[in-house]
PLY file of the C-alpha trace (Angstrom):
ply
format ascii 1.0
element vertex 140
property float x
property float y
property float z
element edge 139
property int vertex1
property int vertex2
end_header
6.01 6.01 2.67
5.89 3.07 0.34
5.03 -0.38 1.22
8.45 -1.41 0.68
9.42 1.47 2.92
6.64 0.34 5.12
8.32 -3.12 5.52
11.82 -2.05 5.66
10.89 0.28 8.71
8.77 -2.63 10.59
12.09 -5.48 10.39
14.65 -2.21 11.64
11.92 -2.07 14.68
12.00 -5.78 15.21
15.12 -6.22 14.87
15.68 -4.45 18.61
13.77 -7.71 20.17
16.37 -10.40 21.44
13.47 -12.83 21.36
10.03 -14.14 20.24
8.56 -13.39 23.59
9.33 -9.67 23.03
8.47 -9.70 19.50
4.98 -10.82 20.22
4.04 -8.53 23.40
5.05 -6.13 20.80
2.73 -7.53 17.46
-0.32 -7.59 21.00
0.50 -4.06 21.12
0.21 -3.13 17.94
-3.22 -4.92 17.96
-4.42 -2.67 20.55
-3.84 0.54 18.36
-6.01 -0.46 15.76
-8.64 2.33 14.83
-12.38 1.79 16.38
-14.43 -0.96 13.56
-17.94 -0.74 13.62
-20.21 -3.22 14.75
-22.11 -2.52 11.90
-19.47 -4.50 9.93
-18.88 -7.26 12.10
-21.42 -9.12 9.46
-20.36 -12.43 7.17
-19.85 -10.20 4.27
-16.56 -8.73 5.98
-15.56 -11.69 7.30
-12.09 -13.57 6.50
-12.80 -17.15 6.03
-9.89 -19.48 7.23
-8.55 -17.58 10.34
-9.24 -20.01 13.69
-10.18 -16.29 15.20
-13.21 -14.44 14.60
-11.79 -11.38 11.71
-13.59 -8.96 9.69
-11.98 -6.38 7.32
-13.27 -3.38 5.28
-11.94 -1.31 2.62
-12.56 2.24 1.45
-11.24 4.22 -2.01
-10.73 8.20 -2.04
-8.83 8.54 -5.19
-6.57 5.56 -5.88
-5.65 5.32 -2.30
-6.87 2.45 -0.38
-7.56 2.66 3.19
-8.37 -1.12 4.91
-10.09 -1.41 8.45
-10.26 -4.86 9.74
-11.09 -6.34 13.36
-10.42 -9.73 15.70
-11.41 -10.61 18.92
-8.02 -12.25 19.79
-5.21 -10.25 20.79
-2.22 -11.75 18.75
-4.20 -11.56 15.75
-5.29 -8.04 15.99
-1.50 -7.30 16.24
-1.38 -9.25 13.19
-3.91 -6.95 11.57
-2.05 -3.80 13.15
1.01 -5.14 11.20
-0.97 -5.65 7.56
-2.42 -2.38 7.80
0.35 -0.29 8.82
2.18 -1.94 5.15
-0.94 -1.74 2.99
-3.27 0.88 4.24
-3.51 3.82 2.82
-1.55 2.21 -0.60
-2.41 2.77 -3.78
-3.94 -0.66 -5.35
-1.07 -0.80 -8.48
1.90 -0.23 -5.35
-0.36 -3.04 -2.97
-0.28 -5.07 -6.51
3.04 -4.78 -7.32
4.96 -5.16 -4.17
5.93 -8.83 -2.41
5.31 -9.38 1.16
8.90 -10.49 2.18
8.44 -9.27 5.83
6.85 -12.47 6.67
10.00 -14.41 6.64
12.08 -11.32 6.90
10.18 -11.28 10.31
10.09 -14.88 10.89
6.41 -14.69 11.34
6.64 -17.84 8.28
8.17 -19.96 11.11
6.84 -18.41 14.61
3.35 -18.59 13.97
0.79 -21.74 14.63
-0.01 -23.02 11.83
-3.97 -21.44 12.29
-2.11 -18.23 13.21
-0.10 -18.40 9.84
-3.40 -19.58 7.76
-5.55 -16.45 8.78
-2.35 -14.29 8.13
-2.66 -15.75 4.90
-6.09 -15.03 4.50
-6.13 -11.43 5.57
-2.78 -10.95 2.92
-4.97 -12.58 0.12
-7.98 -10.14 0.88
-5.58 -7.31 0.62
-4.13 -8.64 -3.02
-7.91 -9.55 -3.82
-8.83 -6.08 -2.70
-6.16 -4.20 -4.78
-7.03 -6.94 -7.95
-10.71 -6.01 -8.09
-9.70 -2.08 -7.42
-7.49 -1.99 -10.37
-9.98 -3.80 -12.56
-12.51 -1.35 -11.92
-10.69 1.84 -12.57
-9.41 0.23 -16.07
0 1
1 2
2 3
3 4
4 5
5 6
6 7
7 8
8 9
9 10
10 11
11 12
12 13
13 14
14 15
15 16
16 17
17 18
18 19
19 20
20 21
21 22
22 23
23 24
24 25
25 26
26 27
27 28
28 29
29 30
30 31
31 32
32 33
33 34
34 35
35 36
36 37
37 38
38 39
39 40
40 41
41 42
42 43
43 44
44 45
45 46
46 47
47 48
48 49
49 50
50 51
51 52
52 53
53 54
54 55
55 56
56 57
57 58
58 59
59 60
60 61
61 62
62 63
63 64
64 65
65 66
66 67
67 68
68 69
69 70
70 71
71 72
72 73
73 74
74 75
75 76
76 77
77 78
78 79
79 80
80 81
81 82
82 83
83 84
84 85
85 86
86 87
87 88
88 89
89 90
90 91
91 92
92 93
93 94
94 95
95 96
96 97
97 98
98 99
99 100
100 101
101 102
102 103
103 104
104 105
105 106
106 107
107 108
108 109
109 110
110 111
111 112
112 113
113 114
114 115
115 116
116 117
117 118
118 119
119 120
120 121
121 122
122 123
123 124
124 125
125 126
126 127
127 128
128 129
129 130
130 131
131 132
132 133
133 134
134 135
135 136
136 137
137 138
138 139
């Protein structure tokens, strides 16, 4: 599956919620299926910097394929993180690179989020594009 595929299949599944209330019990639950993240990583070096909530993400290359791993201890931002890493895990850094993240106002998570909420989406989106930047730099 692409990350445009990836996207697509995420707005069909939200698209079944009449409201915001739904849509968010459903982002929490997402959050709760993330994969176990060491405590070993919950250090500064992992750590997102402008997200209200505490975050740490991780990254790991076999082949081209990267594979992120990322944390919070609040509940609505973990869904959050269950939403970034079911597009852009396990992507290739040229596909993460080359693709636009229009399910944020495809979503409306542009407009339904606090502002804090929307600035460490932000953040966690710009350490996936950083990510991908440095990844294709390397292998070239």
């Amino acid at each position: 599956m692409s990350v445009e595929q990836a996207q697509q299949e995420l707005i069909e599944e939200f698209e079944i919620f009449d409201n915001w209330m739904d849509r968010y019990q459903y982002i929490i639950d997402m959050g709760k299926q993330l994969p176990a993240f060491p405590d070993a990583w919950k250090i500064d070096g992992y750590k997102i910097r402008g997200c209200q909530s505490n975050v740490w993400m991780n990254h790991d290359i076999q082949g081209d394929t990267l594979t992120f791993y990322a944390t919070s201890d609040a509940a609505i931002v973990s869904g959050l993180i269950g939403v970034l890493l079911r597009i852009y895990s396990e992507r290739t850094a040229a596909e993460i690179r080359a693709s636009e993240p229009h399910f944020l106002a495809d979503l409306g998570l542009d407009k339904h989020l606090s502002p804090t909420r929307s600035n460490g989406l932000n953040a966690m989106l710009k350490t996936i594009y950083r990510v991908a930047e440095q990844e294709t730099a390397s292998s070239s």
